[in-house]
C-alpha positions as YAML, in Angstrom:
chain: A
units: angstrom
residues:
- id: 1
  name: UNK
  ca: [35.46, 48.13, -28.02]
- id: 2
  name: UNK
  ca: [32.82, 45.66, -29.65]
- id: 3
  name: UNK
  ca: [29.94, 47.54, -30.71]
- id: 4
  name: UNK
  ca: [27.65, 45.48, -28.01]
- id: 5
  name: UNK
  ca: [29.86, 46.15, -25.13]
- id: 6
  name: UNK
  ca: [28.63, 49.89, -25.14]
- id: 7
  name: UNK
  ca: [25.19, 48.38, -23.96]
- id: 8
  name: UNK
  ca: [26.24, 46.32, -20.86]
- id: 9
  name: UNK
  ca: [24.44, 48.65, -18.28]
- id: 10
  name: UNK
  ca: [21.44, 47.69, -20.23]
- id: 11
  name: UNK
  ca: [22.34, 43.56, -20.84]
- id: 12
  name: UNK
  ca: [23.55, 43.73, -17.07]
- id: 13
  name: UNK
  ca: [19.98, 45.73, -15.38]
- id: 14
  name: UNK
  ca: [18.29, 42.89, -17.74]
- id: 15
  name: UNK
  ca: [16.84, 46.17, -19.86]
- id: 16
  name: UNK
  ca: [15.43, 45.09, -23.25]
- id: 17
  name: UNK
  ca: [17.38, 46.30, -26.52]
- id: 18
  name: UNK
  ca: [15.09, 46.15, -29.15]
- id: 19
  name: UNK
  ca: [16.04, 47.51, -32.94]
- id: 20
  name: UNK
  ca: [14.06, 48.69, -35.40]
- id: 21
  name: UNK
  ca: [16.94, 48.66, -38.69]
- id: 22
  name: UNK
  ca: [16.38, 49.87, -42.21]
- id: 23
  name: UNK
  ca: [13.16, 52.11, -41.23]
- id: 24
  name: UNK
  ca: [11.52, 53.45, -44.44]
- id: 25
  name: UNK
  ca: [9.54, 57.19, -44.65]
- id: 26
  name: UNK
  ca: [6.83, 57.71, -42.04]
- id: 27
  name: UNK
  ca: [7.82, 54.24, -40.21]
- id: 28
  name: UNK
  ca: [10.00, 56.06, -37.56]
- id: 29
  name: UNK
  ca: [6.86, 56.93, -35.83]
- id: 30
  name: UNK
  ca: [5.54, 54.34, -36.03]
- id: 31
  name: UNK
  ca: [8.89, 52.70, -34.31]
- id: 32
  name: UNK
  ca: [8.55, 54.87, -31.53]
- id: 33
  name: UNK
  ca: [4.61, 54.22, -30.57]
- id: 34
  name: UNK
  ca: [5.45, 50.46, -30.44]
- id: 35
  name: UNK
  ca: [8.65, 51.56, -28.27]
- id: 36
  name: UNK
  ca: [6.45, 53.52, -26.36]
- id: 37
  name: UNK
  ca: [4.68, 50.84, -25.56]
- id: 38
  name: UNK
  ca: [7.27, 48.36, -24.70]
- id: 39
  name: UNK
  ca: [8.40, 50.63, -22.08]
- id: 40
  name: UNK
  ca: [5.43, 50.04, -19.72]
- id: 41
  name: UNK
  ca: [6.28, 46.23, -20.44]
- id: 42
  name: UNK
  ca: [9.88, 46.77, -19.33]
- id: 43
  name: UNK
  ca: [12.40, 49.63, -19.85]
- id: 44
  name: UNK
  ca: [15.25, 49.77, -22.11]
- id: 45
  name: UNK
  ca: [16.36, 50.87, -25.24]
- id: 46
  name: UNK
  ca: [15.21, 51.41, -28.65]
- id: 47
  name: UNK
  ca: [18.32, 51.33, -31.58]
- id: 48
  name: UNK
  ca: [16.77, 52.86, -34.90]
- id: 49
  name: UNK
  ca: [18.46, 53.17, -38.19]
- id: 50
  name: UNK
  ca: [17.16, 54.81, -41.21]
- id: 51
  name: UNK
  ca: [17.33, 52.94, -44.28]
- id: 52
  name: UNK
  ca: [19.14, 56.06, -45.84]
- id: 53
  name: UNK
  ca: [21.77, 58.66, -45.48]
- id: 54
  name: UNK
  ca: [19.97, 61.50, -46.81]
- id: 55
  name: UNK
  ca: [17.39, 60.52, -44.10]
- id: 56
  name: UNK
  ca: [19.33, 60.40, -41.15]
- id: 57
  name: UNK
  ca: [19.56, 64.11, -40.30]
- id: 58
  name: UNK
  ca: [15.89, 65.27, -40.75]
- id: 59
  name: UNK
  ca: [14.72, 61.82, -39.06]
- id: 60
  name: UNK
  ca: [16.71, 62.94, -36.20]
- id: 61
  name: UNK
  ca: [15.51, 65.87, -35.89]
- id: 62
  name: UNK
  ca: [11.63, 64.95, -35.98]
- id: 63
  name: UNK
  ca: [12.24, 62.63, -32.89]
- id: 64
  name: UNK
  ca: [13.60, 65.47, -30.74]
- id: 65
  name: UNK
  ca: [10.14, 65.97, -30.41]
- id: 66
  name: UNK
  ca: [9.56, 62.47, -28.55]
- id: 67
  name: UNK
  ca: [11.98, 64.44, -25.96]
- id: 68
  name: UNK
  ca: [14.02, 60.75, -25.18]
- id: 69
  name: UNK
  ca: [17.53, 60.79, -24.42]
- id: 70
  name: UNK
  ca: [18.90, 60.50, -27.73]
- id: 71
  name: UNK
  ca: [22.41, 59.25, -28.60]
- id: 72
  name: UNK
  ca: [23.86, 59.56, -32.10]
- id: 73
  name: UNK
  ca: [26.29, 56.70, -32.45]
- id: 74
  name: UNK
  ca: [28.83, 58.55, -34.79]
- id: 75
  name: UNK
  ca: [29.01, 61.29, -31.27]
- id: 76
  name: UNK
  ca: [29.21, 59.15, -28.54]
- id: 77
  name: UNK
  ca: [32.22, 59.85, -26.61]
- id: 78
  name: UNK
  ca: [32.45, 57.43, -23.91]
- id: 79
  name: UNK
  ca: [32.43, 53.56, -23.52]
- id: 80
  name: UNK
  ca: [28.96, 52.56, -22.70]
- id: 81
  name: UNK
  ca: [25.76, 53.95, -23.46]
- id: 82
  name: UNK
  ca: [24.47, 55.90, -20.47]
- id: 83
  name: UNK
  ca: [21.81, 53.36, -18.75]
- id: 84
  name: UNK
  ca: [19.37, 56.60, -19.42]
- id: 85
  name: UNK
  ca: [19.53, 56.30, -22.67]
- id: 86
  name: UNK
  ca: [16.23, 55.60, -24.56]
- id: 87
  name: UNK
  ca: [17.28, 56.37, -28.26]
- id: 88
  name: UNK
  ca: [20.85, 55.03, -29.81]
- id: 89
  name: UNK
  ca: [20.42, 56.75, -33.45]
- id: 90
  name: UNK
  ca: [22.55, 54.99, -35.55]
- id: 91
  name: UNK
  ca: [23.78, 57.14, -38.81]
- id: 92
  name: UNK
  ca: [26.63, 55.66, -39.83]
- id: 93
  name: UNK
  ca: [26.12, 52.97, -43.08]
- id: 94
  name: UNK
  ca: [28.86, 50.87, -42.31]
- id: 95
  name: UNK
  ca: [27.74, 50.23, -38.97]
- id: 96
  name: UNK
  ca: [24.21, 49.71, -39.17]
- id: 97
  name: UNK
  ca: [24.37, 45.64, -39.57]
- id: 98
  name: UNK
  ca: [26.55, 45.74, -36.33]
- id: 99
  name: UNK
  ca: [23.82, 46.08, -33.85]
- id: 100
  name: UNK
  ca: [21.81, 43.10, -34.79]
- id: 101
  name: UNK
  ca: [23.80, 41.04, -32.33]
- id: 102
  name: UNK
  ca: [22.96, 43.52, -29.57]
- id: 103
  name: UNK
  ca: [19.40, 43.67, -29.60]
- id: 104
  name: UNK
  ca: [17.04, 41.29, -27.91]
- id: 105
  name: UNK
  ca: [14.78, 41.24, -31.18]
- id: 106
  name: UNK
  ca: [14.01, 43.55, -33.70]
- id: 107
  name: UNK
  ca: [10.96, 44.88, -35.99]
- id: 108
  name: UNK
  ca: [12.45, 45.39, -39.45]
- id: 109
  name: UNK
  ca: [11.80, 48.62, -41.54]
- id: 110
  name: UNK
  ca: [9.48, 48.22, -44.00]
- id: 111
  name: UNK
  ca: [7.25, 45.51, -42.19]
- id: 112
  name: UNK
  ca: [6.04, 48.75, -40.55]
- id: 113
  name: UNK
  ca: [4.39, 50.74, -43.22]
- id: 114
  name: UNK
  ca: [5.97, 48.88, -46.41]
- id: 115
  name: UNK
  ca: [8.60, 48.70, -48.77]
- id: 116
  name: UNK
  ca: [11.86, 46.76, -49.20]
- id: 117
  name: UNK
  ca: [12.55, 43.92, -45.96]
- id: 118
  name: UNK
  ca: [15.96, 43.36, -45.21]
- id: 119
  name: UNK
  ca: [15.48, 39.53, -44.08]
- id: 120
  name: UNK
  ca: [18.85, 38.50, -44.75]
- id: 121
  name: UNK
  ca: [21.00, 40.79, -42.49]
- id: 122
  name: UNK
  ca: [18.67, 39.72, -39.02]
- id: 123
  name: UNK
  ca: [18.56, 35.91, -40.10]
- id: 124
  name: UNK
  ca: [22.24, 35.96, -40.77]
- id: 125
  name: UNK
  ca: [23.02, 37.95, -37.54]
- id: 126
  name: UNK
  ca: [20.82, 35.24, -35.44]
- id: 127
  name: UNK
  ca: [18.68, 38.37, -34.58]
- id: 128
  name: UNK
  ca: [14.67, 36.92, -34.18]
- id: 129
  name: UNK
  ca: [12.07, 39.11, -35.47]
- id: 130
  name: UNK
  ca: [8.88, 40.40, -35.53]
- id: 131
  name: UNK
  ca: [7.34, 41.15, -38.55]
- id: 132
  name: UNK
  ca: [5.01, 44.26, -38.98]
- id: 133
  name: UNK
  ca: [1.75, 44.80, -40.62]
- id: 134
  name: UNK
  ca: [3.21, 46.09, -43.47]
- id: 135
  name: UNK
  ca: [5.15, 43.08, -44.41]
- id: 136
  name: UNK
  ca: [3.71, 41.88, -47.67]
- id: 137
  name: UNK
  ca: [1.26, 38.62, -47.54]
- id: 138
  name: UNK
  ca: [3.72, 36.70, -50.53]
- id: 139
  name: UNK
  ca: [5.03, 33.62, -50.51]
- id: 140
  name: UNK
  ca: [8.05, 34.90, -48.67]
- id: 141
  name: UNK
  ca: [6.35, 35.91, -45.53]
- id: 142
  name: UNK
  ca: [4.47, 32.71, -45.56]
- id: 143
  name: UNK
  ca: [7.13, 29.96, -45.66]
- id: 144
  name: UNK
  ca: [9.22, 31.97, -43.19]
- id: 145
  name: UNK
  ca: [6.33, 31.94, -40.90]
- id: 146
  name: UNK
  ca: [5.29, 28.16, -41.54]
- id: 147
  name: UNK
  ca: [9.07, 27.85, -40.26]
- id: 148
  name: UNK
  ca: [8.67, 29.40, -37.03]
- id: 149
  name: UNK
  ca: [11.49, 31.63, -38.16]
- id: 150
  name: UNK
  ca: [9.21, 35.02, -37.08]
- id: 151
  name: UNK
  ca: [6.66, 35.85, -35.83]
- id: 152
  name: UNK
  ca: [4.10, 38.59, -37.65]
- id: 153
  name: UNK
  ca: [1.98, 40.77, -36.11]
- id: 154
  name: UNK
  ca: [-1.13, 42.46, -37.57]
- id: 155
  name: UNK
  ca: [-0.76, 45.65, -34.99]
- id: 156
  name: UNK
  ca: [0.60, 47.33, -32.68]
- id: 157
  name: UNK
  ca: [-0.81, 45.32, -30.11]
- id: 158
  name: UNK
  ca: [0.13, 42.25, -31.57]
- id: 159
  name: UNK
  ca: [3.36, 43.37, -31.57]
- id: 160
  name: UNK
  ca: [3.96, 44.09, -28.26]
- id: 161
  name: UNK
  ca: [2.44, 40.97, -27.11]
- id: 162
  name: UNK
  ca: [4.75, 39.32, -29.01]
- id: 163
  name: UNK
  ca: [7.36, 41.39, -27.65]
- id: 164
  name: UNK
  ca: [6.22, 40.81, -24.08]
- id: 165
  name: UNK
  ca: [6.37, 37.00, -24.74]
- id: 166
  name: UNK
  ca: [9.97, 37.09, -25.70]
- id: 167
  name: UNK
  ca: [10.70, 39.51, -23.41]
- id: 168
  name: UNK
  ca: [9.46, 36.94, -20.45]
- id: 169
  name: UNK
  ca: [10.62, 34.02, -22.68]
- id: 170
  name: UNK
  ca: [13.67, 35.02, -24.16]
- id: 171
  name: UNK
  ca: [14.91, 31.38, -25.08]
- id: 172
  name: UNK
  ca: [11.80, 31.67, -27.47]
- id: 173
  name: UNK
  ca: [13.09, 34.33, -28.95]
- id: 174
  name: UNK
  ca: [16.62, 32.67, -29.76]
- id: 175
  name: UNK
  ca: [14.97, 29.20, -31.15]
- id: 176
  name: UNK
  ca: [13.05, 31.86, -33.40]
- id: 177
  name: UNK
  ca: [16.05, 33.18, -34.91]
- id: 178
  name: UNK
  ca: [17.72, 29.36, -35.22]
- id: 179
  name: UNK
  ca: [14.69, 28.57, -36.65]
- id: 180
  name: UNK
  ca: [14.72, 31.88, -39.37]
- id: 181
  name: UNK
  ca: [18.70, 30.65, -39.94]
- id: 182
  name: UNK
  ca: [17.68, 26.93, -40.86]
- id: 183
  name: UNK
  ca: [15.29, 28.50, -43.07]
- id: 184
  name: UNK
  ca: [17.17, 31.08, -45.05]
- id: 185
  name: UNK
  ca: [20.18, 28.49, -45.34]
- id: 186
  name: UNK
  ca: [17.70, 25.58, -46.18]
- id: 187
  name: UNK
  ca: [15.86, 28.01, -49.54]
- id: 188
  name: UNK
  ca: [14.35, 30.57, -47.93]
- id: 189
  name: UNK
  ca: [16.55, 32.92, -49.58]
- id: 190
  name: UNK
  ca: [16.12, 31.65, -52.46]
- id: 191
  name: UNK
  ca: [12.26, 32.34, -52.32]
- id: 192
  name: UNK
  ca: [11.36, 35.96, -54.43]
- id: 193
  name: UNK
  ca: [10.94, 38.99, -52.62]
...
């Protein structure tokens, strides 16, 4: 089964899938007040992924205390994710590019609190993002902005607002991401880090 298949009950109740990849130290929280908040906005789903193995097990075990369904992809058992689901913990390296495709958006790790930004595997994946406070202010973060390839926002407020728009507007969302592709193929990528 395609990885995005196992969210259907959530693409079919129109639930929102949003990811939050690559999360650095003392981001996951933070990834979990903004998801928080989406959930008055609409319910759905929240995929997180830790940016590294010897994270995974003691960052899943600090959001048992957020008492959300949790699902740990390498243990799920059946098809689709149950539509109760509000946690898909994904520990499993090889995988973690995979889910791109399925979300609606997502909030990269290390926009959040800082650190390394994965751009490449969400632009690549068509994925549109929103960029966190903690993105850097370099030249990076500015051309992909002047683009229209993101969108950035300075809290979590701004975030969810711009979550809410796509959410409502999701065609937005997807000439976003064209717009992020045109710009990584066009130089962006070429721009330093």
């Amino acid at each position: 089964m395609e990885v995005c298949e196992r969210f259907k009950e959530f693409t079919d109740r129109k639930r929102c899938i949003v990811l939050f990849p690559n999360t650095h130290e003392a981001e996951e929280p933070e990834a979990y007040a903004i998801f928080l908040a989406l959930m008055r906005i609409r319910m759905g789903i929240m995929i997180l992924a830790p940016d590294s193995e010897e994270r995974f097990e003691p960052v899943y075990r600090d959001a048992l205390k957020y008492h959300l369904q949790t699902i740990r992809h390498s243990r799920l058992f059946t098809s689709y994710v149950p539509v109760k689901t509000r946690i898909y913990f994904v520990e499993t390296p090889a995988d973690k590019d995979s889910f791109y495709s399925c979300a609606d958006f997502c909030i990269p790790g290390g926009t959040l609190m800082g650190g390394a930004v994965d751009l490449g595997g969400p632009i690549t994946a068509g994925c549109p993002m929103i960029l966190g406070p903690g993105m850097p202010n370099d030249a990076r973060r500015k051309s992909l902005l002047a683009s229209g390839g993101a969108v950035y926002g300075q809290s979590h407020a701004e975030i969810v607002e711009h979550a809410r728009e796509w959410l409502n507007s999701p065609g937005d969302a997807r000439d976003c991401a064209r717009k992020a592709q045109e710009w990584w193929y066009g130089g962006g990528r070429e721009i330093p880090a």
